[in-house]
C-alpha positions as CSV (number, residue, x, y, z in Angstrom):
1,X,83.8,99.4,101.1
2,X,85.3,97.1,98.9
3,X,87.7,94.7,99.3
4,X,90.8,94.3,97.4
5,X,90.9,90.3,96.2
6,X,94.9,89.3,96.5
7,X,95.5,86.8,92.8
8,X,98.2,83.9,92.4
9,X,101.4,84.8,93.5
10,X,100.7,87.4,95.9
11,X,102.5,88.1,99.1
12,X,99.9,88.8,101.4
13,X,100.2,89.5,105.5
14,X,97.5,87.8,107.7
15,X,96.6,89.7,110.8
16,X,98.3,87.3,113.4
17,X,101.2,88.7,111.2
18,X,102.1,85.3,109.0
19,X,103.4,85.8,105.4
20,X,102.6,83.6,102.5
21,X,102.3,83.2,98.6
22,X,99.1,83.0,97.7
23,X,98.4,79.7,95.8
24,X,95.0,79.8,94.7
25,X,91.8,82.6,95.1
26,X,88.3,81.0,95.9
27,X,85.2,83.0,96.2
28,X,85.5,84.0,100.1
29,X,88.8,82.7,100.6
30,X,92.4,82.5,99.6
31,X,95.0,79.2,100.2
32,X,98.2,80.7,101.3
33,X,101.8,78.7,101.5
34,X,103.5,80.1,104.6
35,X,107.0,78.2,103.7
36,X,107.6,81.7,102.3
37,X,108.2,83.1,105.9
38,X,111.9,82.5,106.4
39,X,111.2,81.6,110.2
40,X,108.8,79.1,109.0
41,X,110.7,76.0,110.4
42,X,110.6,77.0,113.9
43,X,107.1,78.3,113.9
44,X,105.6,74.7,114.0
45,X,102.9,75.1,111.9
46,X,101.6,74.3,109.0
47,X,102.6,74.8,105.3
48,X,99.2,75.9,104.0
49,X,96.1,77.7,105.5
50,X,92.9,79.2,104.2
51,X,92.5,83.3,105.1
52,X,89.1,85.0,104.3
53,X,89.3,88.0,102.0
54,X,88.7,90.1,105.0
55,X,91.5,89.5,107.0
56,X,94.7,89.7,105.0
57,X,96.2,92.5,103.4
58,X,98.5,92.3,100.0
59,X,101.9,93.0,100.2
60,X,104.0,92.8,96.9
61,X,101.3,91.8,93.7
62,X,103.2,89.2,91.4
């Protein structure tokens, strides 16, 4: 099974359930802004992470 590689500007949904813009694709590995998430101030966390191909899933392709 292959897996479907999000691309800039992607909204994509991690599997703790964050929500983020994808800002740019490496090879295992996608950076994701979670500012997009409009509860983002209160969460505490921070703006960017780094999500493995396997364990998002894309939501709305740019």
């Amino acid at each position: 099974m292959s897996v479907k590689i999000a691309e800039v500007g992607n909204i994509i949904e991690l599997k703790n359930g964050f929500q983020g813009i994808v800002e740019k694709v490496n090879e295992n590995s996608v950076i994701v802004n979670l500012t997009y998430m409009k509860d983002f101030d209160s969460l505490g966390i921070e703006e960017r992470t780094v999500v493995n191909h396997k364990r998002y899933k894309i939501l709305n392709e740019a």
